[in-house]
PDB file of N, CA, C and O in Angstrom:
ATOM      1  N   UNK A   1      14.086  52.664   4.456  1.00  0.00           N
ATOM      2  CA  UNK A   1      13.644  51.741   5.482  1.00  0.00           C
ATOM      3  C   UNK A   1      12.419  50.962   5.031  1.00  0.00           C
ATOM      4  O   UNK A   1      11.494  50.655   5.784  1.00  0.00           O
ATOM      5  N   UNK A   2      12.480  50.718   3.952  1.00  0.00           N
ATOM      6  CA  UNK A   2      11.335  50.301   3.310  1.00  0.00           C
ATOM      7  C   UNK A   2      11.070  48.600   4.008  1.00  0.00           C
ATOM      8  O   UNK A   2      10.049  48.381   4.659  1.00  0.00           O
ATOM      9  N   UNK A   3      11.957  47.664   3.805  1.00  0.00           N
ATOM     10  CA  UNK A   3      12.022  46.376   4.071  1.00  0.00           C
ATOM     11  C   UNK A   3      12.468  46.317   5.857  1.00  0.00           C
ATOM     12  O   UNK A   3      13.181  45.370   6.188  1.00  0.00           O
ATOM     13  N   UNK A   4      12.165  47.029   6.630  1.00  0.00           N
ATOM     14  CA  UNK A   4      12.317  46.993   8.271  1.00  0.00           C
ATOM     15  C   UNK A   4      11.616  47.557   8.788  1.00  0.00           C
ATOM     16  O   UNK A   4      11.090  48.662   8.652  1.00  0.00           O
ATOM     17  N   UNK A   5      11.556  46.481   9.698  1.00  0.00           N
ATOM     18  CA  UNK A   5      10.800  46.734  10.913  1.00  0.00           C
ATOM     19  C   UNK A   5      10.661  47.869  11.115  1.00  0.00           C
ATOM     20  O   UNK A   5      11.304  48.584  10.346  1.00  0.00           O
ATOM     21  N   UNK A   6       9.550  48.815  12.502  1.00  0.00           N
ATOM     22  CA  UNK A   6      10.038  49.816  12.746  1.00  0.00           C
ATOM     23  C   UNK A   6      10.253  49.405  14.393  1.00  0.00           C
ATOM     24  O   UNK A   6      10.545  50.359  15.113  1.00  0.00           O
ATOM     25  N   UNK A   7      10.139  48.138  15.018  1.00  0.00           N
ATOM     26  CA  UNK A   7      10.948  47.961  15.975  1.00  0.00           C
ATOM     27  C   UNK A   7      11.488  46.612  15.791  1.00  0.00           C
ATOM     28  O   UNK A   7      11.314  45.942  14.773  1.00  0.00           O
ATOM     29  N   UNK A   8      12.133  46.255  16.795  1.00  0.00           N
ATOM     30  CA  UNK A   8      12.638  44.906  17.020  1.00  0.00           C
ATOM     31  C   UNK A   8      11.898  43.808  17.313  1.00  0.00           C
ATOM     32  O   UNK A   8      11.019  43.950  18.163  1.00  0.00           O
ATOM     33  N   UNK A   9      12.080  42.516  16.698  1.00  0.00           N
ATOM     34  CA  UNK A   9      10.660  41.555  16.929  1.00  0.00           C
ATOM     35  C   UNK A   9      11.578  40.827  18.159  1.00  0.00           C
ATOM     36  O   UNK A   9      12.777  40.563  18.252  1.00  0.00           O
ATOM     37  N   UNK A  10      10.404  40.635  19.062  1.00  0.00           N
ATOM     38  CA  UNK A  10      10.506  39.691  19.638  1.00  0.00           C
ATOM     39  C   UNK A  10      10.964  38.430  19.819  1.00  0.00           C
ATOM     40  O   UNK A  10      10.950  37.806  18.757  1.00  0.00           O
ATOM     41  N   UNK A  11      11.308  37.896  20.610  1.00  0.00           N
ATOM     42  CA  UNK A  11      11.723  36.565  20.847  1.00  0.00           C
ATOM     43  C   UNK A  11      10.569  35.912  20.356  1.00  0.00           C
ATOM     44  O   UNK A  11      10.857  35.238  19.367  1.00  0.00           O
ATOM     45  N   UNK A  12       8.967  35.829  20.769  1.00  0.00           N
ATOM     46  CA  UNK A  12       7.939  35.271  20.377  1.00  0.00           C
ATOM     47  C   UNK A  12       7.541  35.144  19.037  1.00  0.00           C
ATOM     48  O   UNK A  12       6.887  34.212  18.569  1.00  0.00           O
ATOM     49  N   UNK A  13       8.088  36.401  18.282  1.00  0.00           N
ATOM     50  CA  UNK A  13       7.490  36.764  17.021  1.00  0.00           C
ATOM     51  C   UNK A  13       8.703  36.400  16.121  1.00  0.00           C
ATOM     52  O   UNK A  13       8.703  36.853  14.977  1.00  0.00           O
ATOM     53  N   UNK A  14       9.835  35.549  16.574  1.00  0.00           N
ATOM     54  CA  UNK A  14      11.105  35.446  15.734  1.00  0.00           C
ATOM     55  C   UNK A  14      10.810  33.631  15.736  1.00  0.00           C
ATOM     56  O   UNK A  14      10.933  33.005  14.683  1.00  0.00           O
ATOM     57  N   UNK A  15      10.445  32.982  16.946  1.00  0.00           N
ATOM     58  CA  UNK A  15       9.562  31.934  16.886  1.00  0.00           C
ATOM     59  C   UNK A  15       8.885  31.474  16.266  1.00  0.00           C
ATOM     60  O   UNK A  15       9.065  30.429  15.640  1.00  0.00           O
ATOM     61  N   UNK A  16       7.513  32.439  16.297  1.00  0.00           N
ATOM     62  CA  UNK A  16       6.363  32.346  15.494  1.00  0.00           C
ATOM     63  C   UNK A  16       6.862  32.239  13.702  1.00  0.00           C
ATOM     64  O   UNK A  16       6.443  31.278  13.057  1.00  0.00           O
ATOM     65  N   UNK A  17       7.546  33.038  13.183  1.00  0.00           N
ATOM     66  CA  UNK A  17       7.345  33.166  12.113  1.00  0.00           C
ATOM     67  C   UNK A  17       8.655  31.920  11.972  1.00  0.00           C
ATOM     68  O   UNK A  17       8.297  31.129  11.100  1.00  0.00           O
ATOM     69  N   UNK A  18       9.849  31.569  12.477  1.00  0.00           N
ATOM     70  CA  UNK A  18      10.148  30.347  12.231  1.00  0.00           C
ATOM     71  C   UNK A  18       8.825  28.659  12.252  1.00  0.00           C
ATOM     72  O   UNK A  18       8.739  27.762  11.413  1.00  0.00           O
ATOM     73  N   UNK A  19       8.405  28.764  12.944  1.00  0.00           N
ATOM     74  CA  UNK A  19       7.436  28.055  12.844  1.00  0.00           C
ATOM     75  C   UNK A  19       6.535  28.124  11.907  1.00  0.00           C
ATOM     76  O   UNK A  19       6.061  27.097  11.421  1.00  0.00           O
ATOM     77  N   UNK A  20       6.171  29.326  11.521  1.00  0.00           N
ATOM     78  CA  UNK A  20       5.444  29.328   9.857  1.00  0.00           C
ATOM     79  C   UNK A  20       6.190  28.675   8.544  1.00  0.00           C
ATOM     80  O   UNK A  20       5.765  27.930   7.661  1.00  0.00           O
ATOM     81  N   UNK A  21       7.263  29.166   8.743  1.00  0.00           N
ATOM     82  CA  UNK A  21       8.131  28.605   7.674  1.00  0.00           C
ATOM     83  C   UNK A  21       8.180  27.078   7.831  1.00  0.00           C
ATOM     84  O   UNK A  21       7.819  26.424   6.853  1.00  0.00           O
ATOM     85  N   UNK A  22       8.461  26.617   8.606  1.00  0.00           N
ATOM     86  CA  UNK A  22       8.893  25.197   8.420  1.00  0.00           C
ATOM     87  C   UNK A  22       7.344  24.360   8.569  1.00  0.00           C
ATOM     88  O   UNK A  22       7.323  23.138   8.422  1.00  0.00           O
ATOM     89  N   UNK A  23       6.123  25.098   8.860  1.00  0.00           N
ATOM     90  CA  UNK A  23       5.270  24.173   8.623  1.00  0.00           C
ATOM     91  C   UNK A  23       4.830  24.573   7.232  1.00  0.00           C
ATOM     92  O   UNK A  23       3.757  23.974   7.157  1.00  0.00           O
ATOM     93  N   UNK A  24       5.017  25.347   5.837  1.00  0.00           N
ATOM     94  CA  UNK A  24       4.928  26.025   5.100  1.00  0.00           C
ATOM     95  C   UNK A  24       5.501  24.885   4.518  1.00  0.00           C
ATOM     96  O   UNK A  24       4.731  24.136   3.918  1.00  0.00           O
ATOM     97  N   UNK A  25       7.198  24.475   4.592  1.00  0.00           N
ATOM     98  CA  UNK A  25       7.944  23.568   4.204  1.00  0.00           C
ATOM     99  C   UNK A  25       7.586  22.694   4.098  1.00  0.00           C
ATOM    100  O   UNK A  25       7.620  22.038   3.057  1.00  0.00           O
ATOM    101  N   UNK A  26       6.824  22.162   5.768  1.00  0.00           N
ATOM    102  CA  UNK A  26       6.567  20.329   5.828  1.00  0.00           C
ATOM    103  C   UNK A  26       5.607  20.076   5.059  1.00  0.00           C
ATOM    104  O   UNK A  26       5.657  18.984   4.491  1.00  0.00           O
ATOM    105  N   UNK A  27       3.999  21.303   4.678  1.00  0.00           N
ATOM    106  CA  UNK A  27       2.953  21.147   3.870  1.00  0.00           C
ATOM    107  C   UNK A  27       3.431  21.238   2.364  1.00  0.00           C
ATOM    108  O   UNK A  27       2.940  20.491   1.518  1.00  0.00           O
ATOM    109  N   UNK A  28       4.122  21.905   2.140  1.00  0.00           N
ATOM    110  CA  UNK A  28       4.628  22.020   0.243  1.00  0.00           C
ATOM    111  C   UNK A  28       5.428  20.430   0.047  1.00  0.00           C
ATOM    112  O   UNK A  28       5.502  19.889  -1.056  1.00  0.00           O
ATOM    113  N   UNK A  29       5.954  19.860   1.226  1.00  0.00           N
ATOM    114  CA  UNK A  29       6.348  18.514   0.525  1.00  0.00           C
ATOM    115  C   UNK A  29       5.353  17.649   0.920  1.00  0.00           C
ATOM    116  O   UNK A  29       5.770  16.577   0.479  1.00  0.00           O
ATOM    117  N   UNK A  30       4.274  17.418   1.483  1.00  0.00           N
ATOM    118  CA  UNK A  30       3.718  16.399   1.995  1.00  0.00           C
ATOM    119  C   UNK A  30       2.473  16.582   0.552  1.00  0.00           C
ATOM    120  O   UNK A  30       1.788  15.666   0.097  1.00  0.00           O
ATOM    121  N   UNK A  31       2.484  17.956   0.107  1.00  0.00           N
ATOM    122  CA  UNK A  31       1.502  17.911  -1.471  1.00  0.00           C
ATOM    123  C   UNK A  31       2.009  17.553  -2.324  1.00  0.00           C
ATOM    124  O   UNK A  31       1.351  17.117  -3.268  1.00  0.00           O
ATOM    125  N   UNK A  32       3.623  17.586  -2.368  1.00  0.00           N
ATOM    126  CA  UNK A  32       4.390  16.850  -3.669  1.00  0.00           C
ATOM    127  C   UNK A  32       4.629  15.590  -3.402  1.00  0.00           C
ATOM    128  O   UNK A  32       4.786  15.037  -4.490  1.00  0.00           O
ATOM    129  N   UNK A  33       4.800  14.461  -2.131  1.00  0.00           N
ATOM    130  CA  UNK A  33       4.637  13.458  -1.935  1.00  0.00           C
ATOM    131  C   UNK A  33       3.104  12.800  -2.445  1.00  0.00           C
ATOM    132  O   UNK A  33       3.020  11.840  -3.210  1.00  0.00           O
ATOM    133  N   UNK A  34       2.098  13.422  -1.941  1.00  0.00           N
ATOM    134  CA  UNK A  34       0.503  12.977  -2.171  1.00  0.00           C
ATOM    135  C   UNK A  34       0.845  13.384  -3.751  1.00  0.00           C
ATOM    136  O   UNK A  34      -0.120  12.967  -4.391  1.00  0.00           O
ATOM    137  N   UNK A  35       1.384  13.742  -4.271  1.00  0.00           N
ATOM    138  CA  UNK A  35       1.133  13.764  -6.221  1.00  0.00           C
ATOM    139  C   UNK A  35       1.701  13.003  -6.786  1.00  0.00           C
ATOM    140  O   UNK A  35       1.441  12.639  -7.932  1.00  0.00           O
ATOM    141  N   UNK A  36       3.254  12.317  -5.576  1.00  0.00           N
ATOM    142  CA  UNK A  36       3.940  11.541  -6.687  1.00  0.00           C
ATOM    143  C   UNK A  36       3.261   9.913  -6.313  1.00  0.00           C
ATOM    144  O   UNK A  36       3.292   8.955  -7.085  1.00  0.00           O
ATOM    145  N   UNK A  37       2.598   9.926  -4.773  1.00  0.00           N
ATOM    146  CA  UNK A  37       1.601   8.662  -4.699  1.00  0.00           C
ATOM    147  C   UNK A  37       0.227   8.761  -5.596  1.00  0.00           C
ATOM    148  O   UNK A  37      -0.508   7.789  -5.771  1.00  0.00           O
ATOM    149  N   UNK A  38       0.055   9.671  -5.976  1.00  0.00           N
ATOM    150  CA  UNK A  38      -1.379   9.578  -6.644  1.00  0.00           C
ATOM    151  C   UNK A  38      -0.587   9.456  -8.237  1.00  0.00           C
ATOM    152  O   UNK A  38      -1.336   9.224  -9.185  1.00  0.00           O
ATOM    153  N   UNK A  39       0.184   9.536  -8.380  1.00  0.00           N
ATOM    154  CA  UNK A  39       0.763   8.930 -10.128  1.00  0.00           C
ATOM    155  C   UNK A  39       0.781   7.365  -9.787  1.00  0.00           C
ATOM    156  O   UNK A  39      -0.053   6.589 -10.252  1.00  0.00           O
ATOM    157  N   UNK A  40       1.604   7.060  -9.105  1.00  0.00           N
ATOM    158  CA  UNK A  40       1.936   5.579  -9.126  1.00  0.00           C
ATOM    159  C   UNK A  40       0.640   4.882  -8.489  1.00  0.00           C
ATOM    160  O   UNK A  40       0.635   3.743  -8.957  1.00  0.00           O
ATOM    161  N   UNK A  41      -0.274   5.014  -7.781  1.00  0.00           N
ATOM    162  CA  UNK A  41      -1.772   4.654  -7.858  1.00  0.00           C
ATOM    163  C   UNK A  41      -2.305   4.920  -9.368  1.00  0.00           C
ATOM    164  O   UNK A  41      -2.845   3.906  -9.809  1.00  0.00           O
ATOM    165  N   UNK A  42      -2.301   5.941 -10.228  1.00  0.00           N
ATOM    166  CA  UNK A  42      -3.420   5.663 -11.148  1.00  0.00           C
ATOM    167  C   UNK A  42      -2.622   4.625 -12.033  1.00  0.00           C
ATOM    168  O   UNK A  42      -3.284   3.867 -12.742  1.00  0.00           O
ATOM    169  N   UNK A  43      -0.983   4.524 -12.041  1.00  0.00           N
ATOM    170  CA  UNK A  43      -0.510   3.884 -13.136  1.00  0.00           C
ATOM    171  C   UNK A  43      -0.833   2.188 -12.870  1.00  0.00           C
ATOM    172  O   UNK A  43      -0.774   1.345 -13.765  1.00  0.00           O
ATOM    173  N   UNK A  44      -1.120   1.955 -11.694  1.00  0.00           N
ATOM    174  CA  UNK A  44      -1.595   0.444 -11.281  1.00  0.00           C
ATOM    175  C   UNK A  44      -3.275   0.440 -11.305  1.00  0.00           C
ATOM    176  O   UNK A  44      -3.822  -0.602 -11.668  1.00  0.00           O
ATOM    177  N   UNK A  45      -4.042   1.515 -10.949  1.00  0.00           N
ATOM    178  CA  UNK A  45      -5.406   1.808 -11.767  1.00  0.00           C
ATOM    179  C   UNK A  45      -5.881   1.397 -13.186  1.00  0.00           C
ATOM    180  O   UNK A  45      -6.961   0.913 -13.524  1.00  0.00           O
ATOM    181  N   UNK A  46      -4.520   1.796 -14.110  1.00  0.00           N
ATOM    182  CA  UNK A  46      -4.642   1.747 -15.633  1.00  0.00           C
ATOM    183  C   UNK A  46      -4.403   0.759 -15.881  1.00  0.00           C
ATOM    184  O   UNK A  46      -4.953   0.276 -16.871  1.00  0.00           O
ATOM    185  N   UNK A  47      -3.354  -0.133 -15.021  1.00  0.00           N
ATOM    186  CA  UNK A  47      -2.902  -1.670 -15.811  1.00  0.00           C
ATOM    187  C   UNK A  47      -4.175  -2.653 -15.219  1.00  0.00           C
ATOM    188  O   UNK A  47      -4.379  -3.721 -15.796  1.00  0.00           O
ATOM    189  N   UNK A  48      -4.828  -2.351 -14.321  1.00  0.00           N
ATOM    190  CA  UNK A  48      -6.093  -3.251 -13.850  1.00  0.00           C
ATOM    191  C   UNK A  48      -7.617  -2.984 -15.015  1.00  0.00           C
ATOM    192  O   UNK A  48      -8.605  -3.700 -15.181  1.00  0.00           O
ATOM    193  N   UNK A  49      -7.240  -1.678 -15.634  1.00  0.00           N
ATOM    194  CA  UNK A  49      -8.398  -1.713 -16.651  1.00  0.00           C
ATOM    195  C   UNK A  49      -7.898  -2.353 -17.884  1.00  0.00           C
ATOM    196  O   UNK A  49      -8.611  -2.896 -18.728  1.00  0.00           O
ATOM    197  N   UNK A  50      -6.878  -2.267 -17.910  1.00  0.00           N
ATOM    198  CA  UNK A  50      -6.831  -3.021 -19.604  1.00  0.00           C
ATOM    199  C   UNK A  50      -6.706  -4.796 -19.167  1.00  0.00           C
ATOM    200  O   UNK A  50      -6.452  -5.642 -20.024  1.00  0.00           O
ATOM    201  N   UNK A  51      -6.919  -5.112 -17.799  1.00  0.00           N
ATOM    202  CA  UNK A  51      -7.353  -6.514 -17.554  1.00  0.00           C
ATOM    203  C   UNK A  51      -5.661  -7.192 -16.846  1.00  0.00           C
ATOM    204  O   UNK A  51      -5.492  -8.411 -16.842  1.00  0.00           O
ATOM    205  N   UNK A  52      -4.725  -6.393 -16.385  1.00  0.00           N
ATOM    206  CA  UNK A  52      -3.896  -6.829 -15.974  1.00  0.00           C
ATOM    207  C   UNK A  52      -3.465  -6.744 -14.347  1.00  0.00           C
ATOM    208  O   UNK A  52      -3.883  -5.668 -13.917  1.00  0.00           O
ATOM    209  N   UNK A  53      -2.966  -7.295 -13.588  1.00  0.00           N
ATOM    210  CA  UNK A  53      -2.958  -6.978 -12.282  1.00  0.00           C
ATOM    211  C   UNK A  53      -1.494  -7.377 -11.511  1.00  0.00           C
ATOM    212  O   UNK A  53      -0.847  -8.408 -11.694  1.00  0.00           O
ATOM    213  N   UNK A  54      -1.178  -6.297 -10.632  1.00  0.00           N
ATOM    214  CA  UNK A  54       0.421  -6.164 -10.283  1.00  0.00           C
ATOM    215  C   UNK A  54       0.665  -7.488  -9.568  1.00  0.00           C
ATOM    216  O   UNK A  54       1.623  -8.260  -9.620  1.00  0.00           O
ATOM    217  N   UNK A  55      -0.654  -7.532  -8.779  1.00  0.00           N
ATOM    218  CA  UNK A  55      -0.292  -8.426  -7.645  1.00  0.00           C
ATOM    219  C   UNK A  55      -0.813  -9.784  -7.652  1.00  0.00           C
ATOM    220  O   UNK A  55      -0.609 -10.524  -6.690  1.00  0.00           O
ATOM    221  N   UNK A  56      -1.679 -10.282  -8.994  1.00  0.00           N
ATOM    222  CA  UNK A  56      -1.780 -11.792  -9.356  1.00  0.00           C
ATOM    223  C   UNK A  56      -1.194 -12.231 -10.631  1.00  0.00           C
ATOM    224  O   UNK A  56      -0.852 -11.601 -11.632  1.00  0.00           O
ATOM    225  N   UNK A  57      -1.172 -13.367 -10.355  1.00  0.00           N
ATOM    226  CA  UNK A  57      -0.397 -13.571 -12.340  1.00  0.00           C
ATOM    227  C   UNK A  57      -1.469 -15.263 -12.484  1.00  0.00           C
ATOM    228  O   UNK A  57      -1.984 -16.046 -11.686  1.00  0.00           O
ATOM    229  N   UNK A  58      -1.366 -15.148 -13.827  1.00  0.00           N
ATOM    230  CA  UNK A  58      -2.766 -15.950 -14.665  1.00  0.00           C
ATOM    231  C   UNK A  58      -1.985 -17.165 -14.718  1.00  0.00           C
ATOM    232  O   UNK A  58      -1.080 -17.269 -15.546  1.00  0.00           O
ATOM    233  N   UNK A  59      -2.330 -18.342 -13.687  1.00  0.00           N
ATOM    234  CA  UNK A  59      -1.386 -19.582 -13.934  1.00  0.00           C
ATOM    235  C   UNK A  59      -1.821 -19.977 -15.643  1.00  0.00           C
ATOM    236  O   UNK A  59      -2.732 -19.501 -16.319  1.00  0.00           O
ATOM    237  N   UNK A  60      -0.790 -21.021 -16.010  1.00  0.00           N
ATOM    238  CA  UNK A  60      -1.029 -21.316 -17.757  1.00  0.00           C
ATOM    239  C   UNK A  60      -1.313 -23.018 -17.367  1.00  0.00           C
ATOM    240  O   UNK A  60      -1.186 -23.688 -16.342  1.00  0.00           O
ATOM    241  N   UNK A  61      -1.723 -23.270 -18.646  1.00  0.00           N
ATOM    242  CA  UNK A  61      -2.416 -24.397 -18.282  1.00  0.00           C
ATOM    243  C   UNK A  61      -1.157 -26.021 -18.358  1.00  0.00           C
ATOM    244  O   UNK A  61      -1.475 -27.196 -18.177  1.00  0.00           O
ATOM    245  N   UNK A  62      -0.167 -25.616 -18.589  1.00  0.00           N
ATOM    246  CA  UNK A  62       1.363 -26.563 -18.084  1.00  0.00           C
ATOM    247  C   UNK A  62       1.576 -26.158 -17.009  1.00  0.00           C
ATOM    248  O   UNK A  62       1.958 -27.067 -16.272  1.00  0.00           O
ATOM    249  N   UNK A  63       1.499 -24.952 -16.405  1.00  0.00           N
ATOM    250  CA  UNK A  63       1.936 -24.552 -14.898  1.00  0.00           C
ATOM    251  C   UNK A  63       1.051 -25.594 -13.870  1.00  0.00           C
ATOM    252  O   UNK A  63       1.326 -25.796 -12.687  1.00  0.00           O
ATOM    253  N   UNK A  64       0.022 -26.146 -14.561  1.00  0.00           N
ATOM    254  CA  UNK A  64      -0.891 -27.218 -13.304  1.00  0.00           C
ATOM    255  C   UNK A  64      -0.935 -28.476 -13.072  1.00  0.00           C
ATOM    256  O   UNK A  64      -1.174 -29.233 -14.013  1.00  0.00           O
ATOM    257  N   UNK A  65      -0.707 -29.012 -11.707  1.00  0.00           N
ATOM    258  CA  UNK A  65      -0.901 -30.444 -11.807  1.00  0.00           C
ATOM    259  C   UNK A  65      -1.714 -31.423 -12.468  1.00  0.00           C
ATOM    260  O   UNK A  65      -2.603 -30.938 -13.168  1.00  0.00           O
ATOM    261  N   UNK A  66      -1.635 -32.846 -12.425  1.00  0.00           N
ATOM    262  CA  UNK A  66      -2.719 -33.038 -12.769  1.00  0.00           C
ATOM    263  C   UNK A  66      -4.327 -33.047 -11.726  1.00  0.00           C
ATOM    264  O   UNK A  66      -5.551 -32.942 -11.800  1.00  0.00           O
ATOM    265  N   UNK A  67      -3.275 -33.240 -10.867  1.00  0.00           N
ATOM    266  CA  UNK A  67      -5.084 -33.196  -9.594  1.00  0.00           C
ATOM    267  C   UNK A  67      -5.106 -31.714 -10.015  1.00  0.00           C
ATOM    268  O   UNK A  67      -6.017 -31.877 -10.827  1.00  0.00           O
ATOM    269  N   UNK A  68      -4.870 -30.577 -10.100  1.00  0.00           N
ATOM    270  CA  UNK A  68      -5.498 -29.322 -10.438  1.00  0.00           C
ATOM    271  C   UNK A  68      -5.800 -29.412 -11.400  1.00  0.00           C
ATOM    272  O   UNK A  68      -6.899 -28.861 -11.463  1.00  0.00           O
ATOM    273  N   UNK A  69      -5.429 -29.930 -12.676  1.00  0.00           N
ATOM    274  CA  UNK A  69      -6.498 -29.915 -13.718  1.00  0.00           C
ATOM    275  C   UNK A  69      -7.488 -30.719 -13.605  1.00  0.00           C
ATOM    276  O   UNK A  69      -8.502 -30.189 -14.058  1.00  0.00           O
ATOM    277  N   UNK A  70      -7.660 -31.716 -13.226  1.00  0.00           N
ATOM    278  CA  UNK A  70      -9.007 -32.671 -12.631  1.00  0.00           C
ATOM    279  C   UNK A  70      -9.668 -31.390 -11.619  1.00  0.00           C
ATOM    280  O   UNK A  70     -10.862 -31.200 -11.851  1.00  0.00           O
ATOM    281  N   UNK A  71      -9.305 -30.843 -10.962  1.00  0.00           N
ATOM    282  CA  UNK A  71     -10.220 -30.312 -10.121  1.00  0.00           C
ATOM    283  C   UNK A  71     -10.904 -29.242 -10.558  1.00  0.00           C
ATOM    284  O   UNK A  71     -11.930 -28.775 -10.063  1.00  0.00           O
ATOM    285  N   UNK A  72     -10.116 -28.740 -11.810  1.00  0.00           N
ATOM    286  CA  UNK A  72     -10.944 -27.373 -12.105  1.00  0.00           C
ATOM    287  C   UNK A  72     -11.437 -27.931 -13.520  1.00  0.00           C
ATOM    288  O   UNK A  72     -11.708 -27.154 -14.436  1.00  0.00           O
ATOM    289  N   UNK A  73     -11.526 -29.136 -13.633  1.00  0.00           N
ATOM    290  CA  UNK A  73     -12.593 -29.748 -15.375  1.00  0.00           C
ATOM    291  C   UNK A  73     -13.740 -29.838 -14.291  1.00  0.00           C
ATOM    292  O   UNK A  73     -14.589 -28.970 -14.488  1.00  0.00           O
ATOM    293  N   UNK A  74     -13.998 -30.634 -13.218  1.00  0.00           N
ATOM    294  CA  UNK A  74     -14.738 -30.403 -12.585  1.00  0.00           C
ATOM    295  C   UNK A  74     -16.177 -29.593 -12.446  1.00  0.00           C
ATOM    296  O   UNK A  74     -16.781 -29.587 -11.373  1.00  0.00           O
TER     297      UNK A  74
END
């Protein structure tokens, strides 16, 4: 009788420990979610230090009108 009870659990205590489990569950994925967002944050971290950036791009100097190049000889 090693692995039993020595009485019957409760309705409360058959509850309770379902409820441990599944908040046990929801916390072990919400730490493997926060690890796989904290990779893809540092990998856009790393491309902003070597001088590159996801979310602007470097117009070239044919990409500009001529009133934009008058405005930025300026």
């Amino acid at each position: 009788m090693a692995g039993r009870p020595l009485r019957k659990r409760s309705l409360g205590e058959v509850q309770l420990m379902h409820n441990l489990g599944e908040h046990k569950y929801v916390q072990q994925r919400q730490e493997w979610l926060q690890m796989k967002l904290k990779s893809i944050h540092t990998a856009l971290m790393r491309n902003a230090e070597e001088g590159e950036s996801s979310r602007t791009r470097r117009l070239n100097q044919e990409d500009l009108t001529k009133e934009e190049e008058e405005l930025l000889q300026q």
